[in-house]
VOLO-351878 format. One line per 10 residues: number of its first residue (from 1); for each residue x, y, z of C-alpha. Coordinates in Angstrom, 3 decimals, padded with zeros to 6 digits. Each point is the difference from the previous one (the first is absolute). Layout:
BEGIN
NUM) X/Y/Z ~ ... .
END
This chain:
BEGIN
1) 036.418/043.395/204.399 ~ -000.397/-003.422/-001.442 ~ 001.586/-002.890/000.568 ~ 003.496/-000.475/-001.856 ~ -000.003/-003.156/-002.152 ~ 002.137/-003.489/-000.225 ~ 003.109/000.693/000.057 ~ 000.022/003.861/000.185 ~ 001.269/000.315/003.287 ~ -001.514/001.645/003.089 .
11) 000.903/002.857/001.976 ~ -001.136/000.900/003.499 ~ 001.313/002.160/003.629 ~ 001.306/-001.576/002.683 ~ -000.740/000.673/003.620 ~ 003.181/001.343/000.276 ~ -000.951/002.920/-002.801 ~ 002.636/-001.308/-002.342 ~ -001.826/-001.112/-003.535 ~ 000.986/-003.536/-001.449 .
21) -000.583/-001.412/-003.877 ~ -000.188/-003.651/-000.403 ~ 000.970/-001.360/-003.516 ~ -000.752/-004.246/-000.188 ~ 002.548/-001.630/-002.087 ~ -000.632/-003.318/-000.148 ~ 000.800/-003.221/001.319 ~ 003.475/-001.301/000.273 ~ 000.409/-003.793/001.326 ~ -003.487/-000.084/000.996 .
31) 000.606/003.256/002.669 ~ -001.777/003.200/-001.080 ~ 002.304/003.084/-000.618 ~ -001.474/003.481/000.450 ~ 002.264/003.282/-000.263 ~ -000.698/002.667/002.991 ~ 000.262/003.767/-000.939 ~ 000.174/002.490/003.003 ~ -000.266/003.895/-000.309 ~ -001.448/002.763/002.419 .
41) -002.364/001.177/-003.117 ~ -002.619/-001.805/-001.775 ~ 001.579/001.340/-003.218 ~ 003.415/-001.174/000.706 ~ -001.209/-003.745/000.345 ~ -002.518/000.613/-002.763 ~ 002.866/000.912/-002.625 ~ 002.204/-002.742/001.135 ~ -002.668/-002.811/-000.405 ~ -000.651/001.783/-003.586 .
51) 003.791/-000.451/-001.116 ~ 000.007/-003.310/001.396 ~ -003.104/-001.049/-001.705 ~ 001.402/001.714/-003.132 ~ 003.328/-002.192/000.340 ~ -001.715/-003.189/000.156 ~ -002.400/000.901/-002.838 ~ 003.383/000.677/-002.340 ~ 001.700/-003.715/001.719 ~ 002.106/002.014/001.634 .
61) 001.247/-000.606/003.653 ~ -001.399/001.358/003.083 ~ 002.442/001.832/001.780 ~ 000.479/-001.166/003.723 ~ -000.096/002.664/002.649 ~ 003.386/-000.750/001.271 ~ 001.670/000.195/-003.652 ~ 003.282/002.062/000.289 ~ 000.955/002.636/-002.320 ~ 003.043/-002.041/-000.383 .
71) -002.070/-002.673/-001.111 ~ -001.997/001.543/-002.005 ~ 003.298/001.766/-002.009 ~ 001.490/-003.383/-000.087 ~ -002.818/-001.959/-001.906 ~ -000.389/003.517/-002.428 ~ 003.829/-000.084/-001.058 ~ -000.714/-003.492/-000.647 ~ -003.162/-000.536/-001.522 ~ -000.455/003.601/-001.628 .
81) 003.239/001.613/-000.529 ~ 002.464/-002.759/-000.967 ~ -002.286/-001.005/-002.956 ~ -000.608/003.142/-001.647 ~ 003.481/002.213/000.762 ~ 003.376/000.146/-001.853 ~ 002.295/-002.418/002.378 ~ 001.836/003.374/001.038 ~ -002.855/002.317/000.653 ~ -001.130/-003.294/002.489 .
91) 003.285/-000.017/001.699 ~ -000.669/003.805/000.796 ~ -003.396/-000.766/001.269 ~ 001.078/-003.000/002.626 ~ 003.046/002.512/000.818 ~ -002.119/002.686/001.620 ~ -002.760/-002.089/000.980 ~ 002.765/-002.127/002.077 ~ 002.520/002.950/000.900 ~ -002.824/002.502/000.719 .
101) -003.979/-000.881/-000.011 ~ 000.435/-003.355/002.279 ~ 002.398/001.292/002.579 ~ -002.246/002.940/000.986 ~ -003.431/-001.344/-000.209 ~ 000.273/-003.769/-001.314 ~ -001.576/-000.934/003.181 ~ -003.174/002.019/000.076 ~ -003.119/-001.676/-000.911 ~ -001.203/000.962/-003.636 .
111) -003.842/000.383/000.487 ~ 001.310/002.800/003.154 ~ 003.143/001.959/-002.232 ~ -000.753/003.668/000.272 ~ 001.434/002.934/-001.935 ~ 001.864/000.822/003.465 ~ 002.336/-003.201/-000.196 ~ 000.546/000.870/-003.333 ~ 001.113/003.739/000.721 ~ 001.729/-001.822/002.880 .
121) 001.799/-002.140/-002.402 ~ 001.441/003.150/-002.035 ~ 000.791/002.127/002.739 ~ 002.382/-002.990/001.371 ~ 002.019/-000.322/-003.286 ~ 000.498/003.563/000.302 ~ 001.371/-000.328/002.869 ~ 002.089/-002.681/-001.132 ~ 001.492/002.621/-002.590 ~ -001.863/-001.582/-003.036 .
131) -000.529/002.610/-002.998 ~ -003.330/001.163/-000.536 ~ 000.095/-001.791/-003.937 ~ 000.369/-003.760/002.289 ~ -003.031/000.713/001.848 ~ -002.020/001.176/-002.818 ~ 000.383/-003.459/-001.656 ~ -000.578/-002.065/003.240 ~ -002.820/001.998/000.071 ~ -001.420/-000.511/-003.177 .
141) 000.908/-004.009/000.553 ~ -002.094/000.358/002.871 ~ -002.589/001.531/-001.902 ~ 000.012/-002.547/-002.912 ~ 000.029/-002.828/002.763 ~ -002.920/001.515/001.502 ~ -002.046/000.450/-002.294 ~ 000.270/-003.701/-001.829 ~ -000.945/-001.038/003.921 ~ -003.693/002.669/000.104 .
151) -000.448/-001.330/-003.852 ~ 000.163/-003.760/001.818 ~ -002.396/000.951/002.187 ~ 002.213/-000.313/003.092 ~ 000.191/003.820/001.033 ~ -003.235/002.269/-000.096 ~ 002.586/002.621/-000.926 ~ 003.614/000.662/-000.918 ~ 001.134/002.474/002.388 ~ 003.676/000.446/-001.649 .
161) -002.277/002.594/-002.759 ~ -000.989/002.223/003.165 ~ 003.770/001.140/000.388 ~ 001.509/002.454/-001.622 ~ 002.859/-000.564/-002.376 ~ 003.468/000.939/000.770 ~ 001.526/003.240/-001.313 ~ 003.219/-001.830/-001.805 ~ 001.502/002.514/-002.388 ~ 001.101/-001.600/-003.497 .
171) 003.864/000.525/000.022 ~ 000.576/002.468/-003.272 ~ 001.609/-001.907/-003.073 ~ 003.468/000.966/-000.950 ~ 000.884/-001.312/-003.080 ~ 002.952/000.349/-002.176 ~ 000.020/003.203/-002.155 ~ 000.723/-000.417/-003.558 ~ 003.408/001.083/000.481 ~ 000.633/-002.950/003.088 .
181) -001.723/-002.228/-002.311 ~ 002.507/000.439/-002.455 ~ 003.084/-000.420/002.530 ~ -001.554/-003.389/000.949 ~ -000.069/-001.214/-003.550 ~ 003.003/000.818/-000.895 ~ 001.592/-001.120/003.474 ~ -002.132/-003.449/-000.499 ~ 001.245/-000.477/-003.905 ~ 001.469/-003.203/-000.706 .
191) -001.260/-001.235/003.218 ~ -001.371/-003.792/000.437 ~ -002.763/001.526/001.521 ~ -000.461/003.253/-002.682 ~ -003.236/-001.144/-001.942 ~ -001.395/-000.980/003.340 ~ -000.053/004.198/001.289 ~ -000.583/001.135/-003.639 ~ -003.188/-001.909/-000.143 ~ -000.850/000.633/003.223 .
201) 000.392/004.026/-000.776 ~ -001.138/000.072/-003.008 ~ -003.613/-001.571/000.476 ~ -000.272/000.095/003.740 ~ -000.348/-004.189/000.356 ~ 000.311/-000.540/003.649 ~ 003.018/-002.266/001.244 ~ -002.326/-003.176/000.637 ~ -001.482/001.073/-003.857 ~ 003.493/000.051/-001.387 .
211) 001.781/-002.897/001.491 ~ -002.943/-002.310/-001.191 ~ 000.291/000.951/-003.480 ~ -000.053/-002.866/-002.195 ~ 002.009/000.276/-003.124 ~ -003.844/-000.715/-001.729 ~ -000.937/003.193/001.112 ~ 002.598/001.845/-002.076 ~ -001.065/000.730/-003.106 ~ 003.069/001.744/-001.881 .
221) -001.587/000.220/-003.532 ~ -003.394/002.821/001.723 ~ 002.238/000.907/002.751 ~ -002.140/-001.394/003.106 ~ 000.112/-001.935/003.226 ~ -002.476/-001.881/001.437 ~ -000.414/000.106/003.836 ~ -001.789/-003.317/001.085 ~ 001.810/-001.187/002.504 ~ 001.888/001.541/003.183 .
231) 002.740/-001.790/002.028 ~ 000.170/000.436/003.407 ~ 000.866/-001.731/003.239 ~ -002.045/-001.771/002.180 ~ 000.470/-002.324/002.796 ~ 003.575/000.586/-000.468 ~ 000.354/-001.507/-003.922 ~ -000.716/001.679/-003.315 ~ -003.138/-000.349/-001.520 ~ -002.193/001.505/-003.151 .
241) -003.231/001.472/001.479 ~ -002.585/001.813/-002.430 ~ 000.308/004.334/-000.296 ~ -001.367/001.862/002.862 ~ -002.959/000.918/-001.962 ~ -002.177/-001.109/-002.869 ~ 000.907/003.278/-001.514 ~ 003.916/-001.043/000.332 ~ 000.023/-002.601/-001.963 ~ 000.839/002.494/-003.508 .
251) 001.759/000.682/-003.186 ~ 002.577/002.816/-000.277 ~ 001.699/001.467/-002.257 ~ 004.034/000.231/000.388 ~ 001.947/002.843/-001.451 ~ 002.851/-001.213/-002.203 ~ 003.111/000.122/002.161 ~ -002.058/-002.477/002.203 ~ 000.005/-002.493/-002.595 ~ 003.635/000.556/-001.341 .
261) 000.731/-000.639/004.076 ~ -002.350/-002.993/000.000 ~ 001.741/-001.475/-003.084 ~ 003.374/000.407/001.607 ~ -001.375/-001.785/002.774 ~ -001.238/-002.549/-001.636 ~ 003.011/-000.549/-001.872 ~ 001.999/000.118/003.442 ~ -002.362/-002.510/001.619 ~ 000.745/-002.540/-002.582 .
271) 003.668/000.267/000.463 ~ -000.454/-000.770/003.821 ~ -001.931/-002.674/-001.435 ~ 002.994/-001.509/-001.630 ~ 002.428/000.592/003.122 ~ -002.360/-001.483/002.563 ~ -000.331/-003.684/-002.507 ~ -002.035/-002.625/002.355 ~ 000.069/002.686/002.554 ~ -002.929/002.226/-001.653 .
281) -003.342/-000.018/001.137 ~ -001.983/000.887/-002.819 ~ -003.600/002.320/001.330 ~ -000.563/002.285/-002.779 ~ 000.451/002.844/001.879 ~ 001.769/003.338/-001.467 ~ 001.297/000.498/003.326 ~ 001.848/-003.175/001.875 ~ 003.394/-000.568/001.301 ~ 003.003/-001.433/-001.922 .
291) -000.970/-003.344/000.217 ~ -004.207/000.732/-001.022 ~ -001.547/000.164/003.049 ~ -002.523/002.875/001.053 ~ 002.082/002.876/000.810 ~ -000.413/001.066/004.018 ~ -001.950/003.522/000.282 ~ 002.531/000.380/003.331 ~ 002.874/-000.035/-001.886 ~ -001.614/002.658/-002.692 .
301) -000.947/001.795/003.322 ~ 004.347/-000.005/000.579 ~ 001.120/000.330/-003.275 ~ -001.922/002.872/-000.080 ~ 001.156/001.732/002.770 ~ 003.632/-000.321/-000.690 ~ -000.684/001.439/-002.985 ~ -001.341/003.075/000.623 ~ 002.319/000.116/002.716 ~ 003.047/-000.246/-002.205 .
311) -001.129/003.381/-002.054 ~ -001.294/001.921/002.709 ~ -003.586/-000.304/-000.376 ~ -002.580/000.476/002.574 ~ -001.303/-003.075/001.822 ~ -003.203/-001.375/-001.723 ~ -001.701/-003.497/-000.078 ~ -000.542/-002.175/-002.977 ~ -003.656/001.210/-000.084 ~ 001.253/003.707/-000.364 .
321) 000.700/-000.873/-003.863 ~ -003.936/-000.522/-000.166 ~ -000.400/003.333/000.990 ~ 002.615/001.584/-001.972 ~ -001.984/-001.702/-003.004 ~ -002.810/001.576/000.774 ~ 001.426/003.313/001.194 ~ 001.678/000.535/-003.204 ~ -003.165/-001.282/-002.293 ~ -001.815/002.655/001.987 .
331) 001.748/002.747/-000.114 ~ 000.887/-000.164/-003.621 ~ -003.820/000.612/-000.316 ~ -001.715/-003.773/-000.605 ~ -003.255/-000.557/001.257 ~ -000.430/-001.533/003.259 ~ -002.483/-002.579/-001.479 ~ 003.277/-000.767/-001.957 ~ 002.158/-000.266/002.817 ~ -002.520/-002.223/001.925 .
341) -000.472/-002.357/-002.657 ~ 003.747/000.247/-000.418 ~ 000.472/-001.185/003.588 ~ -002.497/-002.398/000.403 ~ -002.041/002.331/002.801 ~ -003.539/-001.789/000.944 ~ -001.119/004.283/000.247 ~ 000.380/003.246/-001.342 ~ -000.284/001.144/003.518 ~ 002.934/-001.890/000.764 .
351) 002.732/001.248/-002.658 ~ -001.466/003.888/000.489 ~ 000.487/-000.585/004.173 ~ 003.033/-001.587/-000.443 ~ 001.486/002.557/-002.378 ~ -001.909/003.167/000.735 ~ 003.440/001.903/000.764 ~ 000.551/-000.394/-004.080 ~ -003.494/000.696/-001.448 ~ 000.447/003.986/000.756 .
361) 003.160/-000.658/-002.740 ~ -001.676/-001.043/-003.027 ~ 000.574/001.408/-003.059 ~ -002.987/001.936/-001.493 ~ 001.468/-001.492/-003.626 ~ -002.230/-003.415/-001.070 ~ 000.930/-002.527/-002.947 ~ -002.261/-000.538/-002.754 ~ -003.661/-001.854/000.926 ~ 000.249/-003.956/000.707 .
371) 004.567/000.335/000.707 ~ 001.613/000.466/002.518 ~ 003.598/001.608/000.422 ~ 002.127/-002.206/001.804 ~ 003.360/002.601/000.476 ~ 003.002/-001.838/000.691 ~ 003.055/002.314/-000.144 ~ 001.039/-002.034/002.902 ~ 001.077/-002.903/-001.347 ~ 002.332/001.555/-002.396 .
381) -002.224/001.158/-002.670 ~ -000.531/003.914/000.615 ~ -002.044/000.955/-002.927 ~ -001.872/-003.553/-000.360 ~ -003.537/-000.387/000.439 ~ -001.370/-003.329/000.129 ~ -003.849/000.225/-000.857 ~ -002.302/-002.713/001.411 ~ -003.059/-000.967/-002.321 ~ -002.404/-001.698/002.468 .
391) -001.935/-001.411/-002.283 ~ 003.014/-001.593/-001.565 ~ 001.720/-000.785/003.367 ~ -002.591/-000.140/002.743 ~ 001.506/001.390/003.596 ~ -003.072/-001.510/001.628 .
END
């Protein structure tokens, strides 16, 4: 074998049978610094040296030996997550990296993790009574963690791919049926909060989608809204983040009683206007409180509740509208493409997965080539069909 060049590295057995890699990086304050690689195979050492070599090639750092997990996780959140993540989807990141990932093995050294400590990991929030949905996310955390640390060149291998996924059952969607939907509306008419759920049920904006509706976005002459913006809470105040998706950001089309109940609001909002005086915070929001601020999603979350409540309908979340939406939409025989667009899904996979109870329910009947039937007998217009032109009002 020939000699390895400058720099390269070198690789040799010890007396004691154990095989060592030596990596020179450098001087620092006039003191040479070399980093030490142990293994009991040739191989091992040799594919540590290569992704250490690799890192330095790319300016990337060289991982110490006695780097912790925990360490690790906590410069990834920082330096990889937090710049590229909705606010909210990093506060669910740090959560089960903090609650879950570093209690269990924060301590272990990264270059020495093994698929065991990670089954390890899972078995002990099982034991801990944790549902198997919660450990498929840490998991996949995990996984996303690891594998930014192999692509730095700091693992020869992320170990969180060789275990197996959890099992976790998607909970089945019960919606409203068209005649609940119709007991809500009428129990909701009149209500502050009225255009709120009939926007929300009629085009399936999610709650975050419709509380940061700016009044820009409505567009009463084509019957639109806009989503750009959602509102949601983070670090304990109200902010407006961007969609969940590039595909969420979308134009929809609203059936007419939304827009009579939008125009009511509107008309209703500027009264409050008038009551609050110097008291009104103006935001441009559709949705705020009676003096113009951006309207809390907890207390949509209660007024909710009460309401179905009140006429004796079952429990559902906010979200639940969303899938009445797109329960209805499907069942009444629109295309899924449709729906998805409709919804802002990043995936056709993800609206048929989601919905697959429904597709067996579609209507063999189609609409003419290039519309789409939007049915909505719910709202109060039985015999009304509002047809969709995508070309004149895109839905992507």
């Amino acid at each position: 074998m020939s000699k390895r060049g400058q720099n390269e590295g070198s690789i040799f057995k010890r007396q004691d049978g154990r095989w060592v890699a030596v990596l020179n990086l450098g001087y620092t304050g006039g003191k040479r610094r070399r980093k030490h690689f142990y293994g009991e195979t040739r191989k091992e050492v040799q594919e540590r040296l290569t992704a250490a070599l690799r890192a330095r090639q790319q300016g990337l750092p060289v991982a110490p030996e006695k780097q912790t997990v925990g360490q690790f996780l906590e410069r990834w959140l920082d330096e990889s997550v937090k710049p590229n993540v909705r606010p909210r989807t990093y506060e669910g990141y740090e959560g089960h990296v903090r609650l879950h990932i570093v209690p269990a093995i924060g301590r272990s050294r990264l270059v020495k993790l093994a698929g065991q400590d990670i089954e390890s990991l899972m078995n002990g929030m099982r034991r801990h009574g944790y549902s198997e949905r919660t450990i498929q996310y840490t998991l996949t955390v995990l996984r996303q963690a690891l594998g930014r640390a192999h692509k730095w060149g700091l693992i020869a291998q992320n170990v969180a791919t060789l275990v197996d996924r959890p099992k976790a059952r998607r909970p089945e969607v019960q919606p409203f049926n068209p005649d609940q939907a119709r007991t809500f509306l009428a129990a909701i008419k009149g209500d502050r909060l009225e255009a709120l759920y009939t926007v929300a049920l009629a085009v399936g904006l999610r709650k975050g989608e419709a509380l940061g509706l700016h009044w820009d976005d409505v567009d009463f002459d084509v019957a639109t809204v806009r989503v750009r913006k959602a509102l949601q809470r983070v670090n304990g105040s109200l902010q407006l983040v961007d969609p969940k998706s590039t595909r969420s950001r979308r134009t929809v089309s609203i059936p007419e009683i939304a827009v009579v109940s939008l125009r009511m609001h509107r008309a209703r909002q500027l009264q409050e206007r008038l009551l609050a005086g110097s008291r009104w915070q103006e935001c441009g929001l559709v949705f705020t409180s009676t003096i113009g601020t951006p309207f809390d999603p907890r207390n949509v979350n209660r007024h909710f509740s009460r309401t179905l409540k009140q006429v004796s309908l079952p429990h559902q979340r906010f979200h639940d509208l969303r899938h009445g939406c797109a329960t209805l939409l499907l069942a009444q025989g629109v295309h899924p493409r449709v729906v998805m667009d409709i919804l802002g899904h990043s995936q056709i996979s993800l609206t048929m997965d989601t919905y697959s109870h429904v597709i067996p329910e579609l209507q063999q009947k189609r609409t003419k080539p290039g519309r789409v039937a939007v049915n909505v007998a719910v709202f109060g217009h039985a015999p009304t069909v509002i047809l969709c032109d995508p070309a004149a009002n895109p839905l992507r």
